[in-house]
VEXLUMNU-264609 format. One record per residue: residue number from 1; x, z, y of N, C-alpha, C in turn. Coordinates in steps of 0.1 Angstrom, whole numbers, always signed. Each point is the difference from the previous one (the first is absolute). Layout:
SITE_num_n.east_n.up_n.north_ca.east_ca.up_ca.north_c.east_c.up_c.north
SITE_NUM_X_Z_Y_X_Z_Y_X_Z_Y .
...
! end
This chain:
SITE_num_n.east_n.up_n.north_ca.east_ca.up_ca.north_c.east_c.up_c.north
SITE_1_-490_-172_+479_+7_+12_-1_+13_+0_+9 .
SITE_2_+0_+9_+9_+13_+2_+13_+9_+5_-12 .
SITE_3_+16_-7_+2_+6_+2_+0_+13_+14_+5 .
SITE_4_+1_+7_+1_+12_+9_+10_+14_-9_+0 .
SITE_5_+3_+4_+18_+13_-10_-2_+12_+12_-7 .
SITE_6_+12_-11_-3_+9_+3_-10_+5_+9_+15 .
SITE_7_+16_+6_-8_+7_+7_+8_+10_-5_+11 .
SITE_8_+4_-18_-6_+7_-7_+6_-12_-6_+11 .
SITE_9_-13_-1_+3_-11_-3_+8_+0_+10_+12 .
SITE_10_-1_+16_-10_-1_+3_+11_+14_+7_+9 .
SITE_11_+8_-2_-5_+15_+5_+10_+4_-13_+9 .
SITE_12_-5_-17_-4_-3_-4_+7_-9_-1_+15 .
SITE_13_-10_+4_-4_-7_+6_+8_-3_+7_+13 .
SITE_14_+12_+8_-3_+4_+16_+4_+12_-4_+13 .
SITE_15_+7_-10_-9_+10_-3_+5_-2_-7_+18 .
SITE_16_-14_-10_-9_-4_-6_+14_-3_+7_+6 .
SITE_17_-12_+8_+0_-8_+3_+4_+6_+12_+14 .
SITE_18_+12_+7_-7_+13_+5_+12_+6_-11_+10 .
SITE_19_+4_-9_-7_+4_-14_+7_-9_-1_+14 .
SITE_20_-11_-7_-5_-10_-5_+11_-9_+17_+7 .
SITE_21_+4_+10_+2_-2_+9_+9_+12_+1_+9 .
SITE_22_+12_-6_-4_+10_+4_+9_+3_-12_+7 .
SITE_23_-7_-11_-8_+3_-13_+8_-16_+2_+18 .
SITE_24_-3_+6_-2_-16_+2_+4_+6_+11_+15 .
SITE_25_+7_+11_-8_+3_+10_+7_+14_-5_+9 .
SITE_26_+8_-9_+0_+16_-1_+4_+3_-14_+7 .
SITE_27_-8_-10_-9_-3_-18_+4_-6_+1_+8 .
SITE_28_-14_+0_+2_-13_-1_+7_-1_+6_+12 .
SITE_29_+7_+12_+1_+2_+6_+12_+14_+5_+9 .
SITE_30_+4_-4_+9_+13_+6_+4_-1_+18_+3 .
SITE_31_+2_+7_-9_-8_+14_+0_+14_+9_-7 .
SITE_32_+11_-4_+8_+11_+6_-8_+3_+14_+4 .
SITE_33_-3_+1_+12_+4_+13_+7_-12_+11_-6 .
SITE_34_-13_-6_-1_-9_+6_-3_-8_+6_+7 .
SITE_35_+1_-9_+13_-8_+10_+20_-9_-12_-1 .
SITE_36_-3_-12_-2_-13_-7_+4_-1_-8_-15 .
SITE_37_-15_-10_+1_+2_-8_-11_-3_-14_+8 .
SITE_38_+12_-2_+0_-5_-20_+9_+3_-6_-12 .
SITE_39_-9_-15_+0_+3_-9_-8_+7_-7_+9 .
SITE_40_+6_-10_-11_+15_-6_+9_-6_-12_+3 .
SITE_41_+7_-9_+5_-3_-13_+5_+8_-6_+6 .
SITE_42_+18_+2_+0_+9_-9_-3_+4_-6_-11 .
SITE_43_+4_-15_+0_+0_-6_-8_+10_+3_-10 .
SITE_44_+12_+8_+5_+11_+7_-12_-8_+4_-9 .
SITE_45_-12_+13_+6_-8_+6_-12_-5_-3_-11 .
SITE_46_-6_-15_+6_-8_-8_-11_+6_-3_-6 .
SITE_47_+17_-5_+2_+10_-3_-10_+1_+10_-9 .
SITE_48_+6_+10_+2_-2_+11_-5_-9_-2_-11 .
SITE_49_-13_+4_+5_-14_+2_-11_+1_-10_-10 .
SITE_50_+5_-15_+3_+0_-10_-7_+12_+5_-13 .
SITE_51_+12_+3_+8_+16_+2_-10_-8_+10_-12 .
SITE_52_-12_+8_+5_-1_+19_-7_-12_-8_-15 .
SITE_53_-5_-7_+9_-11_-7_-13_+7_-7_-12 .
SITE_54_+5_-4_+4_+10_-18_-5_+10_+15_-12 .
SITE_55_+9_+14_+11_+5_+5_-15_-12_+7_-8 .
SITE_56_-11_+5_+4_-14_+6_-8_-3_-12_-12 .
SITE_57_+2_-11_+8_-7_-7_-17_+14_+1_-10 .
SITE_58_+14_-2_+4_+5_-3_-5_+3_+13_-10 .
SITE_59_-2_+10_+8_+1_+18_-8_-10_-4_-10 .
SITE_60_-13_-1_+3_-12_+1_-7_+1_-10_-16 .
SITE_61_+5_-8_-1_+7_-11_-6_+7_+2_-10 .
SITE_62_+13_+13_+5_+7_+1_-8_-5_+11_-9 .
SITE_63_-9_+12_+8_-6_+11_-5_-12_-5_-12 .
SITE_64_-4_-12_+4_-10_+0_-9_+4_-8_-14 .
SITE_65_+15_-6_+3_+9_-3_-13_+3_+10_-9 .
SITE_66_+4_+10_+5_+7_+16_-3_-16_+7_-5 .
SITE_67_-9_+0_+4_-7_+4_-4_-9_-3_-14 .
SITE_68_-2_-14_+2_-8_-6_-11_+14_+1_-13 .
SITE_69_+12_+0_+0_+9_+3_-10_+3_+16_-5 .
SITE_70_-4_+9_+13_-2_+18_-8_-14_-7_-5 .
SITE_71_-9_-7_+3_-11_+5_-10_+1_-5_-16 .
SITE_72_+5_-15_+4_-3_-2_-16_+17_+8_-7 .
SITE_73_+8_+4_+7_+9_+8_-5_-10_+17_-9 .
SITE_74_-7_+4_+13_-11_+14_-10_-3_-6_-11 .
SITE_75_-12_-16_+5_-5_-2_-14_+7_-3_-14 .
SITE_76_+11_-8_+3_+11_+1_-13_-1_+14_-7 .
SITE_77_+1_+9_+8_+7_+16_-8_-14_+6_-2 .
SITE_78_-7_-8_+6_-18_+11_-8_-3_-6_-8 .
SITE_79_+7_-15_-2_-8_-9_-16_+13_+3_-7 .
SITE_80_+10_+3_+1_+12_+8_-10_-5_+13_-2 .
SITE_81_-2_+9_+5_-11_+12_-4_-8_+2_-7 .
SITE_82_-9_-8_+1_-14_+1_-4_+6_-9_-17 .
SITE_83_+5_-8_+3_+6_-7_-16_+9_+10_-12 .
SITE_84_+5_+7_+13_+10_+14_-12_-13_+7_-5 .
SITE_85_-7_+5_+12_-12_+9_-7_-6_-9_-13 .
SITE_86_-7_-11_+5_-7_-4_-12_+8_+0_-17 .
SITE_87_+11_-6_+6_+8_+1_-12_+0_+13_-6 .
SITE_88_+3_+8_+10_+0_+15_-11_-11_+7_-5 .
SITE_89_-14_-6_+9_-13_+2_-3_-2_-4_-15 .
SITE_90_+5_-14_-5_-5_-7_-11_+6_+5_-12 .
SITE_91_+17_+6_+5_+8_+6_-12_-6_+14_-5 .
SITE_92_-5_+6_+13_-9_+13_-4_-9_-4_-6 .
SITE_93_-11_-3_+6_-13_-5_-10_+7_-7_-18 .
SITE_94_+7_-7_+0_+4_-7_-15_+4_+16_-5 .
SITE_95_+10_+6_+4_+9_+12_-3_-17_+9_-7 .
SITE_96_-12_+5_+7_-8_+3_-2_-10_-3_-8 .
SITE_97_-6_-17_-4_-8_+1_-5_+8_-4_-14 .
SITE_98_+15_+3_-3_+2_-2_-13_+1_+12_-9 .
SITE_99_-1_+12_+9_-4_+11_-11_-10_+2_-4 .
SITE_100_-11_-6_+3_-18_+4_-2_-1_-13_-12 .
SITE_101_+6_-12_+3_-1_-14_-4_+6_+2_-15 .
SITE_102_+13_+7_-2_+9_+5_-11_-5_+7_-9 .
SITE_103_-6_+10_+4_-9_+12_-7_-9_-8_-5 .
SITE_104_-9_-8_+6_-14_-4_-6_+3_-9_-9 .
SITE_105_+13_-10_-2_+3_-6_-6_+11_+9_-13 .
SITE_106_+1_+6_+2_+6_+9_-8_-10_+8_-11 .
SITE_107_-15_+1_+4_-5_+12_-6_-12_-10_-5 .
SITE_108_-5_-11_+1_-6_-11_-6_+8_-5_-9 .
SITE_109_+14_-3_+0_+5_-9_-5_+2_+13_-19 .
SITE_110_+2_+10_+7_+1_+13_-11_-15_+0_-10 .
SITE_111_-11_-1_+7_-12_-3_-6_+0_-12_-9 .
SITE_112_+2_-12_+4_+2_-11_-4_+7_-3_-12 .
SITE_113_+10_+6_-4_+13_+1_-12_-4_+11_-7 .
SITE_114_-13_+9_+3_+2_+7_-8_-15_+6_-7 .
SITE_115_-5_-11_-3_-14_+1_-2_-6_+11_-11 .
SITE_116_+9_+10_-10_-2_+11_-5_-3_+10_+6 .
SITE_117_+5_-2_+18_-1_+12_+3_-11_+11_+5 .
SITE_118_+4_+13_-5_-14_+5_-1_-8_-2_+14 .
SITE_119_-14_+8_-2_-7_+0_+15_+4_+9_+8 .
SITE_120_+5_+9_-4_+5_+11_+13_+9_-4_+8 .
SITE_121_+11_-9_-10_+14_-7_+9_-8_-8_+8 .
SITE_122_-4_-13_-7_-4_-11_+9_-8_+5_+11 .
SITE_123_-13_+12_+3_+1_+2_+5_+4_+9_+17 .
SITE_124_+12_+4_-7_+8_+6_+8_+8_-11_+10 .
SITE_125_+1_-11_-11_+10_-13_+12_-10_-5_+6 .
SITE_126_-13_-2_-2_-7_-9_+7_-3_+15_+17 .
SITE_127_-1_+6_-6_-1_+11_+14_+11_-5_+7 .
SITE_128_+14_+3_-3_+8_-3_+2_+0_-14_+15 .
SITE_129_-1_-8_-11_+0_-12_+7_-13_-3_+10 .
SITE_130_-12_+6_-4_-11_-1_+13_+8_+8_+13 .
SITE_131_+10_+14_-2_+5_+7_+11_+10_-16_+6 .
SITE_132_+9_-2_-5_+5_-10_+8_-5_-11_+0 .
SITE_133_-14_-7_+0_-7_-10_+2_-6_+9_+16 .
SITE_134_-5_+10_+0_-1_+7_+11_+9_+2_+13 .
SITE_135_+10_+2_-6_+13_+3_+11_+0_-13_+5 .
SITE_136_+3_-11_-5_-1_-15_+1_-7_-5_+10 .
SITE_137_-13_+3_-1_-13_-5_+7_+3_+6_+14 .
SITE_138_+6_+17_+0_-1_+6_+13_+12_-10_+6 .
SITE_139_+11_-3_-5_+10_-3_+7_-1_-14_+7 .
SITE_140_-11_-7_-8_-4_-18_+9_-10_+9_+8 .
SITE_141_-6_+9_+2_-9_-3_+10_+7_+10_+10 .
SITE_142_+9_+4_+1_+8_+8_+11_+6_-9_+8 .
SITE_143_+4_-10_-8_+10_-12_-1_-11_-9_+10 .
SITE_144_-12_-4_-3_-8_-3_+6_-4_+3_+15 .
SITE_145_+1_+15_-3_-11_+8_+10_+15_-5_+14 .
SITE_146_+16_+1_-8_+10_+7_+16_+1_-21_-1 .
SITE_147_-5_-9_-6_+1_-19_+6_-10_-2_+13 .
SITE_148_-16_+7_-6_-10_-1_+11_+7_+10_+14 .
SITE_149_+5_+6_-2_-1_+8_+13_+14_-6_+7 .
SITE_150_+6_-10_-10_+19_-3_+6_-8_-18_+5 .
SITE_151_-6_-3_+1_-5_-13_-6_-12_-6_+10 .
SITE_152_-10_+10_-4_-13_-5_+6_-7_+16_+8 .
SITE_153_+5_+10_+7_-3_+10_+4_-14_-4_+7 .
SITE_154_-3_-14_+9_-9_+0_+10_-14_-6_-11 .
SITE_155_+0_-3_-13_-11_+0_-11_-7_+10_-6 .
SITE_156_+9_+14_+9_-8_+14_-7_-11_+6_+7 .
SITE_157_-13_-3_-3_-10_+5_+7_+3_+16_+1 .
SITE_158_-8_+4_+15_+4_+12_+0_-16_+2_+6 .
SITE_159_+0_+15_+2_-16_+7_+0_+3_+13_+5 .
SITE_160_-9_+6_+1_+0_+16_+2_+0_+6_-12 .
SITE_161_+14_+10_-4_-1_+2_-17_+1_+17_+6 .
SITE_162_-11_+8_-2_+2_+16_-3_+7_+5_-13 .
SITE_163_+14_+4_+11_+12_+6_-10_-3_+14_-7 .
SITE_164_-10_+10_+4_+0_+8_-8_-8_-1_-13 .
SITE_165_-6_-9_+5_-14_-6_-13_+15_-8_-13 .
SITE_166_+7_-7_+10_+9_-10_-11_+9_+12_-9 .
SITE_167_+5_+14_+6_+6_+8_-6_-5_+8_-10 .
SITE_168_-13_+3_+4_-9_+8_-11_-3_-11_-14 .
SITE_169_-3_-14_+0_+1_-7_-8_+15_-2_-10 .
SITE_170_+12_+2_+9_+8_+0_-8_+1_+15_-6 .
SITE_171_-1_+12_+6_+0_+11_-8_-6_-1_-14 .
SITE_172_-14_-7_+1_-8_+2_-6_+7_-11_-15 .
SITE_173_+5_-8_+3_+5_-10_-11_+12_+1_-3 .
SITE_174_+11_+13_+4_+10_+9_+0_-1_+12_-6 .
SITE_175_-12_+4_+0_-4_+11_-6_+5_+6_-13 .
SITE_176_-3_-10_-9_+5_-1_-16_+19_+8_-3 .
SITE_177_+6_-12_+12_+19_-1_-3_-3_+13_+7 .
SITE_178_-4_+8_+9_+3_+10_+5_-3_+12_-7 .
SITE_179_-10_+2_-8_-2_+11_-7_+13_+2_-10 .
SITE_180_+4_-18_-9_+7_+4_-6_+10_+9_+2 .
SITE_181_+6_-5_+13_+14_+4_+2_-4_+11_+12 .
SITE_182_-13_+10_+0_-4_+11_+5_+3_+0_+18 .
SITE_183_-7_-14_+4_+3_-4_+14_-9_+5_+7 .
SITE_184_+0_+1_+15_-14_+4_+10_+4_-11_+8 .
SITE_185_-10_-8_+8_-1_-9_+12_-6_+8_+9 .
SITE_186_+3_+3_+9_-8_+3_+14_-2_-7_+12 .
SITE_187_-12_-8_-1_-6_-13_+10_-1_+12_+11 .
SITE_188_+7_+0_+11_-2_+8_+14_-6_-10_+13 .
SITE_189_+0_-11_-3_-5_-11_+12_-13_+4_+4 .
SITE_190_-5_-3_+12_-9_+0_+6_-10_-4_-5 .
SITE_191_-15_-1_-2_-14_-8_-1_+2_-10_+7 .
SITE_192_-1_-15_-8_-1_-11_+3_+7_-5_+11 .
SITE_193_+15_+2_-6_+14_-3_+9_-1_-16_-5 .
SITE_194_-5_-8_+12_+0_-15_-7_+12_-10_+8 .
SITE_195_+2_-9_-7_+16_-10_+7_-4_-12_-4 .
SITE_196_+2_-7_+12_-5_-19_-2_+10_+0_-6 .
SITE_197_-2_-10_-16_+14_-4_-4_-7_-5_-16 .
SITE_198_+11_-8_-4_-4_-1_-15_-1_+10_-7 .
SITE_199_-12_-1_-6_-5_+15_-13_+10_-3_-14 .
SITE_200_+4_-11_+0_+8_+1_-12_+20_+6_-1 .
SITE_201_+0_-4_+11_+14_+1_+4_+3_+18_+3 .
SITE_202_-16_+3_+12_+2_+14_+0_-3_+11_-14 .
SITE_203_-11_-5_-7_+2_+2_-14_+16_-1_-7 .
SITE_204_+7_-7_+2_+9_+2_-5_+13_+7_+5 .
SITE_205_+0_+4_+13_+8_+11_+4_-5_+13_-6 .
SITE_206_-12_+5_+2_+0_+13_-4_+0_-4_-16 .
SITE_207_-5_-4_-7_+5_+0_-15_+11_+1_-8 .
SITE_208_+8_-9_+7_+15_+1_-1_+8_+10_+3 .
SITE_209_-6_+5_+9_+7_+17_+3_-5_+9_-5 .
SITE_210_-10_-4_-10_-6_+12_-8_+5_-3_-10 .
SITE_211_+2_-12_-7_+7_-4_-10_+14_+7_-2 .
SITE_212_+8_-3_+9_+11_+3_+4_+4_+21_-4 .
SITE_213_-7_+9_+8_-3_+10_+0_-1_+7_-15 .
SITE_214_-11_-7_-8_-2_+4_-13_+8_-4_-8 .
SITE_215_+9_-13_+1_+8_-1_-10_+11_+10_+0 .
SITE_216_+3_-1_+18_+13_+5_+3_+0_+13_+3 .
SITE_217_-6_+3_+6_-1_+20_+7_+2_+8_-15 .
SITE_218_-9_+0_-11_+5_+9_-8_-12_+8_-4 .
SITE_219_+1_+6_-10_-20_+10_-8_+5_+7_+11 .
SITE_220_-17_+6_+1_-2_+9_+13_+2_+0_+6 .
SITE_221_+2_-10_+7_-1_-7_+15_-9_+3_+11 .
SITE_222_+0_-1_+14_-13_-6_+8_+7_-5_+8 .
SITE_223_-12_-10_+2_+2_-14_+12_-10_+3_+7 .
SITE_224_+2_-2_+17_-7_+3_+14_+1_-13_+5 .
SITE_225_-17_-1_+8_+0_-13_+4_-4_+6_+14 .
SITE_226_+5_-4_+11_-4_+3_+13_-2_-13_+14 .
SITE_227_-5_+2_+10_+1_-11_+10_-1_+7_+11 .
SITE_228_+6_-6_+10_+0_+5_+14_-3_-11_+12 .
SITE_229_-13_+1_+9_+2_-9_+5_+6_-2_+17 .
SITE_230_+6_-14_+0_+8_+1_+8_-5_-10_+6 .
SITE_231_+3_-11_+14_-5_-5_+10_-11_-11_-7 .
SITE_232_+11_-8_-1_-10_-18_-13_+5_+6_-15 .
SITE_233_+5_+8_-3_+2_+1_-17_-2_+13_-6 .
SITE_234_+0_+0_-11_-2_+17_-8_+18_+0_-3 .
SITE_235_+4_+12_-2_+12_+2_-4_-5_+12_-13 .
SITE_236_+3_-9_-9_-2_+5_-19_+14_+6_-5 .
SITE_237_-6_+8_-3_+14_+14_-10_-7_-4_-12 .
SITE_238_+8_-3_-15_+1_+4_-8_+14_+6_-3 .
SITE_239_-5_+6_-15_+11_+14_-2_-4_+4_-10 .
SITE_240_+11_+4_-9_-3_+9_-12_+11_+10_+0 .
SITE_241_+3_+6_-7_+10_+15_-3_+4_-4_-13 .
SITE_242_+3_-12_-5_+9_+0_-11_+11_+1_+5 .
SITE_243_+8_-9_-14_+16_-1_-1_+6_-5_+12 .
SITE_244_-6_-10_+6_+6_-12_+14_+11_-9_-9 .
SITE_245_+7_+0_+11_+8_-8_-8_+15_+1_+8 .
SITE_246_+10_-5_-1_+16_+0_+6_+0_-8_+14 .
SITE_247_+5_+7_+7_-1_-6_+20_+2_-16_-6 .
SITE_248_+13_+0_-8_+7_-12_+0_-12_-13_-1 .
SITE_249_-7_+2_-9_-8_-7_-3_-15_-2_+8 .
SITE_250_-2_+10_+8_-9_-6_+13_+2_-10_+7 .
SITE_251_+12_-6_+8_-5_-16_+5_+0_-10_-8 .
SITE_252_+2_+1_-16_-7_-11_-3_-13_+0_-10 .
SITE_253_-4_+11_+0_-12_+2_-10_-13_-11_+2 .
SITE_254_+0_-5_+12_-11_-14_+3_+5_-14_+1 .
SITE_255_+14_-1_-10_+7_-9_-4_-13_-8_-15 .
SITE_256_+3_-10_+4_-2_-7_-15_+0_+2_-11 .
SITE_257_-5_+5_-12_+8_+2_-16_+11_+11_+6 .
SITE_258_-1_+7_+6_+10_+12_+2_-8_+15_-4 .
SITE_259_+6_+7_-11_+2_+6_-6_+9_+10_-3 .
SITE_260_-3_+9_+6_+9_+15_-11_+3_-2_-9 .
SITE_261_-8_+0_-7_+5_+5_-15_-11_-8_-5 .
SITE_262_+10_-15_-9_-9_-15_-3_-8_+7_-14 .
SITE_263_+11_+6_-10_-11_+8_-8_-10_+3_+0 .
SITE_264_-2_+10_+12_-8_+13_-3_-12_-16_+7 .
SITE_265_+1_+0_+13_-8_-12_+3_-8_-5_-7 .
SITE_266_+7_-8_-12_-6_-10_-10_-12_+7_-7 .
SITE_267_+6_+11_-4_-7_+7_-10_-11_+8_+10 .
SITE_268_-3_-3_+9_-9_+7_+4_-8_-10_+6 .
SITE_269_+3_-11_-4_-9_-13_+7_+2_-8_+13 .
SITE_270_+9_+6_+6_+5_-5_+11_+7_-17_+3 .
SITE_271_-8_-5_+10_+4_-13_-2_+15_-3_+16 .
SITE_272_+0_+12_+5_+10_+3_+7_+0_-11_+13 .
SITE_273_-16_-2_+2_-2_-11_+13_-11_+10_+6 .
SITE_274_-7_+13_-2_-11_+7_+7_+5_+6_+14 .
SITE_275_+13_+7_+1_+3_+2_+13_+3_-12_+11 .
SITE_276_+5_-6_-9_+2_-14_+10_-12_-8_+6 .
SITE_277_-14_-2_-10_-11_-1_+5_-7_+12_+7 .
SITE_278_+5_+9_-1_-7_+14_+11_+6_-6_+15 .
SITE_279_+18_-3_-1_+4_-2_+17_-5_-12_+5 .
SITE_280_-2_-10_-11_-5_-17_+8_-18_+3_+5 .
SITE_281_-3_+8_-11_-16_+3_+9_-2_+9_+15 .
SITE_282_+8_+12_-1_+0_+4_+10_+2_-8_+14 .
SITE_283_+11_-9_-8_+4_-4_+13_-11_-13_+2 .
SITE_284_-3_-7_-7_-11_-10_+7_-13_+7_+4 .
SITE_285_-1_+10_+0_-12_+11_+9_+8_+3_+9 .
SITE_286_+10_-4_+7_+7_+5_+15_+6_+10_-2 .
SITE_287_+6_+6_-14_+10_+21_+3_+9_-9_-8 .
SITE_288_+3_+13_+0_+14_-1_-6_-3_+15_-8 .
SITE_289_+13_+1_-11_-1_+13_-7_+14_+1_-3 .
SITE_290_+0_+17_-4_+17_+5_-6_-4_+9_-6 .
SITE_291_+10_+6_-4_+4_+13_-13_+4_+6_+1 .
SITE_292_+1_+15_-2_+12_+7_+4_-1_+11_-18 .
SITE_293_+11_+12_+1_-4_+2_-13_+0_+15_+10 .
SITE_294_-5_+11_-1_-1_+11_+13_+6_+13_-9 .
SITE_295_+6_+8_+6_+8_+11_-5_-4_+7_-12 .
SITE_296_-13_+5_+2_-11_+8_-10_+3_-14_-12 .
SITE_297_+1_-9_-1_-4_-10_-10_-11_-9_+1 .
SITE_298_-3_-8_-10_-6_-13_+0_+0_-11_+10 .
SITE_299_-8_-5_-2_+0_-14_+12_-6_-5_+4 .
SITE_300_+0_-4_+12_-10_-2_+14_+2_-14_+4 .
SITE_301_-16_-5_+0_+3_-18_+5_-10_+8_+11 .
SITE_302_+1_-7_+14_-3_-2_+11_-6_-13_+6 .
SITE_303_-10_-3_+4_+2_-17_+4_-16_+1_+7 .
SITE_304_+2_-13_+10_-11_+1_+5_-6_-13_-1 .
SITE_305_-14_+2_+0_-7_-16_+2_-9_+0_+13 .
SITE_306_-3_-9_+6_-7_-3_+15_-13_+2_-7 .
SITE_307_-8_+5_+10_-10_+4_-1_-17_-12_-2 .
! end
């Protein structure tokens, strides 16, 4: 596996690499006036050439001291980085899996002490507690889904997955939440719009933004799914005409465990990692994606994947 050189490699590099064109252009030739190109052949010159090498190594020397110290200077402040994140990764996840963990221990433990109780109670807790045994399971495998792609991205088999086929599947298994809350989907993509890429990861962008949509947009809603294609990638609109949400809170909405409103979230099943897994997939399919919330209302993700 090649390597890429660091930044202290290549400003090294760079540095020479100006060096020895001017040593080439200025040493090598007496070409000052700029009317002929003779090579020299007095012995001063060679001194010369000899003095210009002798300071080249000694430049090259010091630059490559200076250099190899900005690099492991970056690496210091990307393994201080990467350690704040983790840390605040871990405090989230604990922060997280102790409300689902609390509940189920809470609504067993109520069963348990209270063995008169009738069948309707008992089983009202055990519903109860299957909902956050549920919430639970989604939140390790989110948890899961954003380690493989932070971790091991080059282990994700990829294929040719037809995204309108993958969308009508999720309508179809969305169907149910959307009647409740008197939803419409409109799959507008092309026939057999297909993208080399993992079917699971792209499965889980559009899901999560359908997820997202029904919890969040509001009854009687519609969500629009569209594509446009563009040189190597499709450029994808989704959009619904709900509520949207406050400017303020658009650059961080594909934050980690970030959340509006942790309440409403909870209670609607939200494990507050699906946007965040919508931007890490896009982005290991080559796009990028954004948000915007548009005048008329609701809210618009944008993002493209390579074709």
């Amino acid at each position: 596996m090649k390597h890429k050189p660091s930044e202290g490699h290549k400003m090294w590099l760079s540095v020479m690499a100006i060096f020895l064109v001017y040593a080439a252009v200025f040493i090598l030739f007496e070409d000052y006036d700029r009317k002929v190109i003779t090579p020299f052949n007095e012995e001063s010159d060679w001194h010369l050439l000899l003095f210009s090498l002798i300071v080249m190594c000694g430049l090259a020397f010091l630059l490559f001291r200076y250099a190899r110290r900005m690099d492991q200077r970056i690496s210091r402040e990307q393994a201080e980085k990467e350690n704040q994140m983790r840390r605040e990764l871990t405090q989230n996840i604990a922060h997280e899996l102790k409300t689902p963990v609390a509940s189920i221990l809470g609504y067993t433990e109520t069963i348990l002490d209270n063995p008169d109780m009738t069948d309707d109670t008992r089983q009202q807790f055990i519903q109860r507690t299957h909902s956050q045994a549920k919430l639970l399971t989604a939140l390790l495998h989110d948890i899961s889904t954003l380690n493989k792609m932070d971790y091991a991205p080059q282990m994700m088999k990829k294929e040719q997955v037809d995204i309108t086929a993958l969308v009508d599947d999720i309508a179809q298994e969305t169907a149910l939440n959307m009647k409740r809350r008197h939803m419409t989907l409109h799959n507008n993509l092309p026939q057999q719009l297909e993208v080399c890429g993992n079917r699971m990861l792209l499965y889980s962008i559009f899901r999560n933004l359908t997820d997202n949509a029904i919890n969040y947009a509001g009854e009687g809603k519609t969500i629009e799914i569209t594509a446009k294609a563009q040189r190597d990638e499709w450029l994808f609109t989704f959009k619904d005409n709900g509520t949207g949400i406050p400017e303020e809170h658009l650059p961080r909405i594909f934050e980690r465990f970030y959340r509006i409103d942790q309440g409403r979230s909870r209670d609607m099943g939200g494990t507050g990692l699906g946007l965040a897994i919508v931007k890490n997939a896009v982005a290991l399919h080559g796009g990028s994606i954004t948000a915007k919330c548009p005048h008329e209302g609701g809210l618009v993700f944008q993002f493209t994947l390579k074709k």
